[in-house]
C-alpha positions in Angstrom: -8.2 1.4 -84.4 -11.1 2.3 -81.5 -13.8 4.2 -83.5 -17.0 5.7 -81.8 -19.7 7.5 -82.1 -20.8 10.5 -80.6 -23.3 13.6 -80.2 -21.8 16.9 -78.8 -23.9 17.1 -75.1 -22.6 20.8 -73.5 -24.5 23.0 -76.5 -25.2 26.6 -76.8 -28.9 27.6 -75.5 -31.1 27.1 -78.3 -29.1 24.7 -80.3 -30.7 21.3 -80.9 -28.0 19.4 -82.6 -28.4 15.3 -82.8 -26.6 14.7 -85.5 -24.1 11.6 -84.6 -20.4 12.1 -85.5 -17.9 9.7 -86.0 -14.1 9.6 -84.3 -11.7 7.6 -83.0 -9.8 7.2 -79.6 -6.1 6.0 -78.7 -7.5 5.0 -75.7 -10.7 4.4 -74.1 -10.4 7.5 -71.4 -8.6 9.6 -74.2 -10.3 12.6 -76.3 -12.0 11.8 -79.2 -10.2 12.9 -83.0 -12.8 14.1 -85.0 -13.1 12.0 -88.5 -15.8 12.4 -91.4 -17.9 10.6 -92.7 -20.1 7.6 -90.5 -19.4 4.7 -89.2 -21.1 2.4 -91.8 -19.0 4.1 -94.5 -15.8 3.4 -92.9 -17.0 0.0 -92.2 -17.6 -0.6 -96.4 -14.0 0.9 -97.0 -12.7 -1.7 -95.2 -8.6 -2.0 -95.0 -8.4 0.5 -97.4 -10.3 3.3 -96.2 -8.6 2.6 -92.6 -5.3 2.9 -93.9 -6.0 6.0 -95.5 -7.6 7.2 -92.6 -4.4 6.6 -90.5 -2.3 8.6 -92.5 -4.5 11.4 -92.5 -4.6 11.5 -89.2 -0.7 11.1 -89.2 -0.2 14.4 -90.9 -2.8 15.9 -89.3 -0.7 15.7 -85.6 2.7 16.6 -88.0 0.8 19.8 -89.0 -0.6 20.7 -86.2 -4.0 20.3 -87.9 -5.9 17.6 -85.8 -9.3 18.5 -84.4 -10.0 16.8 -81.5 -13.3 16.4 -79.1 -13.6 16.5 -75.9 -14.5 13.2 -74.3 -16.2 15.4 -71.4 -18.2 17.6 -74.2 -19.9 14.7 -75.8 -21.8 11.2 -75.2 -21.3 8.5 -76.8 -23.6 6.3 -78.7 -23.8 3.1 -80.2 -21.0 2.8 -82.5 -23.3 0.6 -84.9 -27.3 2.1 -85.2 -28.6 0.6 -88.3 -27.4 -2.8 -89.6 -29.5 -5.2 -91.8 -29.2 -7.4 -88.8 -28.3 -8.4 -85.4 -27.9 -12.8 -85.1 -27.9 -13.6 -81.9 -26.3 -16.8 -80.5 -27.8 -19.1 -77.3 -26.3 -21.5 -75.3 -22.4 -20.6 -76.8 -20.4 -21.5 -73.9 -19.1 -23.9 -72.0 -19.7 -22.9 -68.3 -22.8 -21.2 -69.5 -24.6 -24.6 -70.4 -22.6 -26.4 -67.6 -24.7 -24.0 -65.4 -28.3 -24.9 -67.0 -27.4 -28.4 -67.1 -27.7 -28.9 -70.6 -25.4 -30.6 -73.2 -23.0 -28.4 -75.9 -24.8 -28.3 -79.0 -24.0 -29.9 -82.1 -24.8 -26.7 -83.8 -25.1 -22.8 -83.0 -28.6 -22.0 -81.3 -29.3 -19.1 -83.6 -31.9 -16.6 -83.2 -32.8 -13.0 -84.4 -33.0 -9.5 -82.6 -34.3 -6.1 -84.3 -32.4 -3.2 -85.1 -34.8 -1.1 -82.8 -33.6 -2.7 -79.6 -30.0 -0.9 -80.1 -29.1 1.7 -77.6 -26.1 3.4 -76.5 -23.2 2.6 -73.9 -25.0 4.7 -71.1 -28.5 4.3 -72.6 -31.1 4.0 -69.2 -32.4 0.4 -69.6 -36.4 0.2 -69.8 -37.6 -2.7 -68.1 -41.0 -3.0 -69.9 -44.6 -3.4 -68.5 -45.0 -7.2 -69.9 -41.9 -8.7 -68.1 -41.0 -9.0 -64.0 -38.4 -11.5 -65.0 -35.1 -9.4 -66.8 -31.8 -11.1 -67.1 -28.6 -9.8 -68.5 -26.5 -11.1 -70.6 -22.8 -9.5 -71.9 -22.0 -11.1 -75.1 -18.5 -10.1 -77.4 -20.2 -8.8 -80.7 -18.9 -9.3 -83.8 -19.1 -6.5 -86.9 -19.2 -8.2 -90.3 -16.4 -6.1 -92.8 -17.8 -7.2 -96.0 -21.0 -9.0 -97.7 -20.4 -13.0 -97.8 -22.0 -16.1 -98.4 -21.1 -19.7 -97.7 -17.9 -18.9 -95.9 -15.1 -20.9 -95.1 -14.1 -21.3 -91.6 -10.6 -20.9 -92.7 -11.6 -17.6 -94.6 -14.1 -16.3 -91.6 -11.6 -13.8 -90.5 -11.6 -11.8 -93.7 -15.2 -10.9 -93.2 -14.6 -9.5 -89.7 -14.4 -5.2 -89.2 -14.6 -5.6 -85.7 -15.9 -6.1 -82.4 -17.6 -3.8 -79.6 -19.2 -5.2 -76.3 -23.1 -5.9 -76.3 -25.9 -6.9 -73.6 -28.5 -9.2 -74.6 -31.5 -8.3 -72.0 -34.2 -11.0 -72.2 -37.3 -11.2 -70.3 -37.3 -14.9 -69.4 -40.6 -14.8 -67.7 -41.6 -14.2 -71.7 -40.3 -17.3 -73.1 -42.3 -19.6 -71.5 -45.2 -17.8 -72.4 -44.3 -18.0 -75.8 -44.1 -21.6 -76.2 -40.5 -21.7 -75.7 -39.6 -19.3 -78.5 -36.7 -15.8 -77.7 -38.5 -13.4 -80.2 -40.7 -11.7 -77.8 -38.5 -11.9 -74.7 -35.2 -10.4 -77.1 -36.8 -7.6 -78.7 -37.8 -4.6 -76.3 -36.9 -1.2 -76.9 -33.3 -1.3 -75.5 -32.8 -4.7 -75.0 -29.4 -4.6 -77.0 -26.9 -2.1 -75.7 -23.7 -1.7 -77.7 -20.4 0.1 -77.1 -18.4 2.1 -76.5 -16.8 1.9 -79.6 -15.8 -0.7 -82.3 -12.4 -2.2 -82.1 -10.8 -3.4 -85.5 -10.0 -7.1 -85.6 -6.1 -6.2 -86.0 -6.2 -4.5 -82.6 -7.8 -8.2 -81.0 -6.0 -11.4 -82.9 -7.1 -14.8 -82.9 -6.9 -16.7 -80.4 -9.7 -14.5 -78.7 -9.5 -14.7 -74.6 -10.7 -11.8 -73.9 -12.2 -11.4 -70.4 -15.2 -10.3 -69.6 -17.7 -9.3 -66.9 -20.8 -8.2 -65.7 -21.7 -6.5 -62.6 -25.2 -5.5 -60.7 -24.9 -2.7 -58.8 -20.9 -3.2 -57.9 -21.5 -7.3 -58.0 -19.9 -9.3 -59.6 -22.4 -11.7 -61.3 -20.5 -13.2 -64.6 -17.0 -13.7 -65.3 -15.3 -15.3 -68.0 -13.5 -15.8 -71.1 -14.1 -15.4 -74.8 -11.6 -18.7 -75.0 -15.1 -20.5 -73.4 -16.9 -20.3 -76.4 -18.0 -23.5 -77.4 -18.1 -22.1 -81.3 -16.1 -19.7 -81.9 -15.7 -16.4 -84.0 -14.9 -18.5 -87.3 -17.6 -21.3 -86.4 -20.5 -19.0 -86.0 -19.5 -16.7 -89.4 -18.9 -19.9 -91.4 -22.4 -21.4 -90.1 -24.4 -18.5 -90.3 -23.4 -17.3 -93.8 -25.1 -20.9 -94.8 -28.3 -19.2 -94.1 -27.9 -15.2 -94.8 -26.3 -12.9 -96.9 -24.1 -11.0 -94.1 -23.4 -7.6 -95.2 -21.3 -4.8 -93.9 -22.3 -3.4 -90.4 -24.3 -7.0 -89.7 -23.8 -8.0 -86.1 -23.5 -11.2 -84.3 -23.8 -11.5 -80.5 -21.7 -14.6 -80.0 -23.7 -15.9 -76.7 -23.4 -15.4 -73.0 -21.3 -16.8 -70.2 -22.6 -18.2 -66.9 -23.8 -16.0 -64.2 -27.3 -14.5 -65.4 -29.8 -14.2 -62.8 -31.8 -16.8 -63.8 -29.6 -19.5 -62.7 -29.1 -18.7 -59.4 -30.3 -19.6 -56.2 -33.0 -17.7 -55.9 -33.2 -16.2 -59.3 -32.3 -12.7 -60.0 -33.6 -10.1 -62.1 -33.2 -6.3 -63.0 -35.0 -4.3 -60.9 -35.8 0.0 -61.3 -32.6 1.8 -59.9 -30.4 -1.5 -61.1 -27.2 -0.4 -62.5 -25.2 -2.7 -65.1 -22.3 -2.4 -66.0 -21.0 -5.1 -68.4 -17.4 -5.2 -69.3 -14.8 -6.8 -71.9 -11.2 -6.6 -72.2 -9.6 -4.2 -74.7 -13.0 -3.3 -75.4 -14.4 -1.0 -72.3 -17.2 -1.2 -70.9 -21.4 0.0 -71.1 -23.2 0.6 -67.7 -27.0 0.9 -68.1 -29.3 2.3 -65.2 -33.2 0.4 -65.3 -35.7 2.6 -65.5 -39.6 1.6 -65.6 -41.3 2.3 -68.4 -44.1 4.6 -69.0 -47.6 2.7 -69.6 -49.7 3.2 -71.9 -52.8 5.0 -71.7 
């Protein structure tokens, strides 16, 4: 199932209504079939409530009942807005560390970002005041189904709702200024774009090789495979739940492929005007414009 979330953009003059609904598409350019309740509920009803939720809709199209939404009447958001958290994942594959010259590690590089970096699928990007230096980064994200804790590899699978796509902006000028450590270059407003919708796990199988992509202003800059991982999906659930409870609507961004601007030759970073659009198969795609943000006074 491809579920998304949405608020109606073509209102009636004087209506003010942002108040995000929840639906779900056959396809990613298809019209959007209206469903209650949120996103995070659906999430918690697991199997279940997706079962349930198909046959409704099943005798909705039989009766001639179905409401559907325009996909040209609304915007899309990001399908996940408020989890407990967001684990992020560094130096995850293959050609990724091959790039920066350094060796696989033994364990996942983990690391955290803060709900209030989410934005949407077409979200503007704003580059903040304190960096020059922002990279991007597609990542597949995972959507934990259901609360765990020391999980099985074997039995990482069950945990899984879903995955959507998800950028990982980090302003790398900011890690060496912070002795090293991601926090403060991760965690601008923005810096973790998500969409367009969430894909259930039955829709992607194991094993993952999903492509995906990023391009800079129609340039191709990464391009790779999910099948590069160097953990994979059932590594990094199984690892992580050593350390935290995860919990329904938790997110992991399972690391970035090679490509980011700061590996190449000369570096490359986001400038105002940039637009990114960062890609995965079966997934779609977000595209983020930069924008310079407003300073202080």
């Amino acid at each position: 199932m491809r579920l998304v979330q949405f608020q109606y953009e073509h209102l009636e003059e004087n209506e003010n209504d942002e108040e995000v609904y929840l639906g779900v598409q056959k396809d990613e350019d298809e019209d959007i079939i209206l469903l209650p309740g949120t996103m995070q509920k659906i999430i918690e009803g697991g199997q279940e409530l997706l079962d349930e939720t198909t046959v409704k809709i099943r005798l909705a199209e039989l009766n001639g009942t179905l409401e559907t939404v325009s996909l040209s009447n609304v915007q899309l958001v990001a399908p996940i807005t408020k989890p407990n958290k967001i684990l992020g994942i560094g130096l995850n594959y293959k050609d990724g560390a091959d790039e920066m010259g350094k060796p696989y590690p033994e364990a996942p590089i983990v690391f955290i970002k803060l709900p209030s970096t989410i934005s949407g699928p077409t979200d503007p990007l704003p580059l903040p005041n304190e960096s020059k230096e922002v990279d991007w980064e597609v990542e597949l994200v995972v959507i934990i189904g259901k609360k765990g804790r020391y999980i099985k590899k074997e039995d990482a699978l069950d945990y899984v709702f879903g995955y959507t796509v998800g950028v990982d902006y980090t302003a790398r000028d900011l890690i060496q200024k912070n002795s090293g450590l991601w926090t403060l270059a991760k965690n601008f407003p923005g810096f973790c774009s998500l969409g367009p919708a969430v894909v259930t796990k039955d829709e992607i199988p194991l094993p993952l090789a999903l492509k995906l992509s990023t391009e800079v202003n129609g340039k191709l800059k990464q391009s790779s495979n999910t099948s590069n991982m160097i953990f994979d999906i059932r590594d990094l659930i199984s690892y992580l739940s050593i350390y935290y409870d995860l919990l329904p609507g938790d997110l992991i961004l399972s690391g970035t492929p090679a490509g980011v601007g700061v590996t190449r030759s000369p570096p490359e970073f986001i400038k105002r005007g940039d637009i990114i659009k960062c890609e995965i198969q079966k997934i779609g795609s977000i595209v983020n414009t930069a924008i310079m943000t407003m300073p202080q006074s």
